[in-house]
C-alpha positions as CSV (number, residue, x, y, z in Angstrom):
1,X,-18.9,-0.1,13.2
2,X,-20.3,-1.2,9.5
3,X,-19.5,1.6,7.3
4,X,-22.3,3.4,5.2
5,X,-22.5,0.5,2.5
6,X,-22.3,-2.3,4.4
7,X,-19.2,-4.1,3.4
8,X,-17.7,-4.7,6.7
9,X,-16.3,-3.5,10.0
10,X,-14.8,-0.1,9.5
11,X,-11.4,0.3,11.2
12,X,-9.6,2.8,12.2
13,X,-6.2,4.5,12.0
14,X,-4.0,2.1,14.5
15,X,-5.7,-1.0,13.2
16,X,-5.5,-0.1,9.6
17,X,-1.4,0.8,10.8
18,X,-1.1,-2.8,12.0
19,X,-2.7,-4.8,9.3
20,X,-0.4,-3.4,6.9
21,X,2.7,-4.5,9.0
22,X,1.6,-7.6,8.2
23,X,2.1,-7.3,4.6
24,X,4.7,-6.8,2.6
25,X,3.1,-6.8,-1.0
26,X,0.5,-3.9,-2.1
27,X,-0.5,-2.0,-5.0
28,X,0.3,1.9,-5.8
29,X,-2.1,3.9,-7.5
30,X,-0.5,7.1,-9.2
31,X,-0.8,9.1,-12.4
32,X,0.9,8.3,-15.8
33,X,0.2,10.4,-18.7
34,X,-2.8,11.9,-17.2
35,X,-4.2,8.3,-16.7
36,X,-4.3,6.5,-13.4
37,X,-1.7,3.7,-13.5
38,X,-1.5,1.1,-10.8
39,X,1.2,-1.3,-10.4
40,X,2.4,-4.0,-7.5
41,X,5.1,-2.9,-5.2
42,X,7.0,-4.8,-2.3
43,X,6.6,-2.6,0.6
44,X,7.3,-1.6,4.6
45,X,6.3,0.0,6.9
46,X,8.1,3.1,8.9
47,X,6.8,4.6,11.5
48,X,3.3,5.5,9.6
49,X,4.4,5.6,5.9
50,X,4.8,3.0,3.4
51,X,8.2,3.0,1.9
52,X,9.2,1.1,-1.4
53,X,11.8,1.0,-3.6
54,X,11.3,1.9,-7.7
55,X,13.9,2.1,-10.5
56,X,14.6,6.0,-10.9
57,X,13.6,6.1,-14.9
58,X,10.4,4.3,-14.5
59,X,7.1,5.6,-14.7
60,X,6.0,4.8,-11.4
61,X,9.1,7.2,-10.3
62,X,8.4,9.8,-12.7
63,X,4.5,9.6,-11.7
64,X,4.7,8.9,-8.0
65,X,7.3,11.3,-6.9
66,X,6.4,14.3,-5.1
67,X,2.7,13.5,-5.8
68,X,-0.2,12.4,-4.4
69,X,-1.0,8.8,-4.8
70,X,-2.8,5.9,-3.3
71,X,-2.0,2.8,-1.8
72,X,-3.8,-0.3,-1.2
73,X,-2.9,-3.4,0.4
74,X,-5.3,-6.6,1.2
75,X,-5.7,-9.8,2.3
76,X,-8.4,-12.5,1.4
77,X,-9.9,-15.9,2.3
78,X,-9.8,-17.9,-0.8
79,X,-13.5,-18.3,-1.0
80,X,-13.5,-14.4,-0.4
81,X,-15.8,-15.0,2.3
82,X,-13.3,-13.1,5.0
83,X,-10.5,-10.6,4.8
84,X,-9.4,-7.1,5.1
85,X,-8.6,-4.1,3.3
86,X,-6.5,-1.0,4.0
87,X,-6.2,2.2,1.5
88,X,-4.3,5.1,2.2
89,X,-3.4,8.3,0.7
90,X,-0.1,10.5,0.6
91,X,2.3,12.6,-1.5
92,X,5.3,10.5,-2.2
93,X,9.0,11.7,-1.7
94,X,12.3,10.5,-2.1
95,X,13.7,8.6,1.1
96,X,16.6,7.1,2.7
97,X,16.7,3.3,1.8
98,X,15.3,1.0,4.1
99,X,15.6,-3.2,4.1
100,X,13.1,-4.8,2.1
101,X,12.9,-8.1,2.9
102,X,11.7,-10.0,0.1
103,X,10.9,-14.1,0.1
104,X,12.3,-14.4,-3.3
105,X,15.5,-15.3,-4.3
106,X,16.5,-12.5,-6.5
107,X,18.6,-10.1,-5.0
108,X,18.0,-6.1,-4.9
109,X,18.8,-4.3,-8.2
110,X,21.3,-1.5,-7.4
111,X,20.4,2.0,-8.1
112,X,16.7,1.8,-7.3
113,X,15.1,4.7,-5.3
114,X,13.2,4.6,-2.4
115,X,9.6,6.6,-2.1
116,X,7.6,7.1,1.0
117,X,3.8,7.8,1.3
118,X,3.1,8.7,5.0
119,X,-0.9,8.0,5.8
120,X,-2.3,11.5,5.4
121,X,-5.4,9.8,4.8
122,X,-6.0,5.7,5.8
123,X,-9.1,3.4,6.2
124,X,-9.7,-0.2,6.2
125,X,-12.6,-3.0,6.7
126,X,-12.3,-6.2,8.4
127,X,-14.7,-8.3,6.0
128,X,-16.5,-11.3,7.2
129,X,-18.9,-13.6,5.9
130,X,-22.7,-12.7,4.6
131,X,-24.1,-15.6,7.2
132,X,-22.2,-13.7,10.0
């Protein structure tokens, strides 16, 4: 189904769900001093919440915690004529730590905190070319 504005295939819950187990890199949108504040954030997936890990004095943690924020994660062709987009929406609380895998070779800093946003709220679009 095209959703309302036409910018692609609407998906739903369990698609959105898979397309971000693909990922491992998205963005989190959250308050700081009464102004939204986004910032990039390695990521994975459990169960149907997005967990990430944050140092404990920085604003992200002192915006995101125990509030409601977004998250967004995408992927695109490099002539943006294909890709997809998923968005979801949660409060964020403190969890367990959980294995980010990261490609880099810079180890995980010590003392960081882990915050999970469950999909209260998800939706995504499959996008695919304007001649299609």
């Amino acid at each position: 189904m095209v959703d309302d504005v036409g910018f692609g295939l609407l998906l739903d819950r369990q698609q959105c769900l898979a397309l971000l187990r693909t990922a491992s890199l998205g963005r989190v949108i959250y308050t700081h001093r009464a102004m939204p504040a986004v910032r990039p954030v390695r990521f994975t997936v459990v169960e149907d919440a997005v967990v990430f890990a944050v140092p404990p004095g920085s604003p992200l943690y002192a915006g995101a915690r125990d509030a409601v924020v977004a998250f967004e994660v995408d992927e695109f062709a490099a002539d943006l004529g294909a890709g997809w987009y998923v968005s979801l929406l949660g409060r964020a609380t403190e969890s367990v730590a959980v294995d980010l895998t990261c490609p880099c070779p810079a180890p995980a800093r010590a003392g960081h905190r882990f915050l999970r946003v469950p999909a209260e709220t998800i939706s995504g679009h499959r996008l695919a070319c304007h001649a299609e």
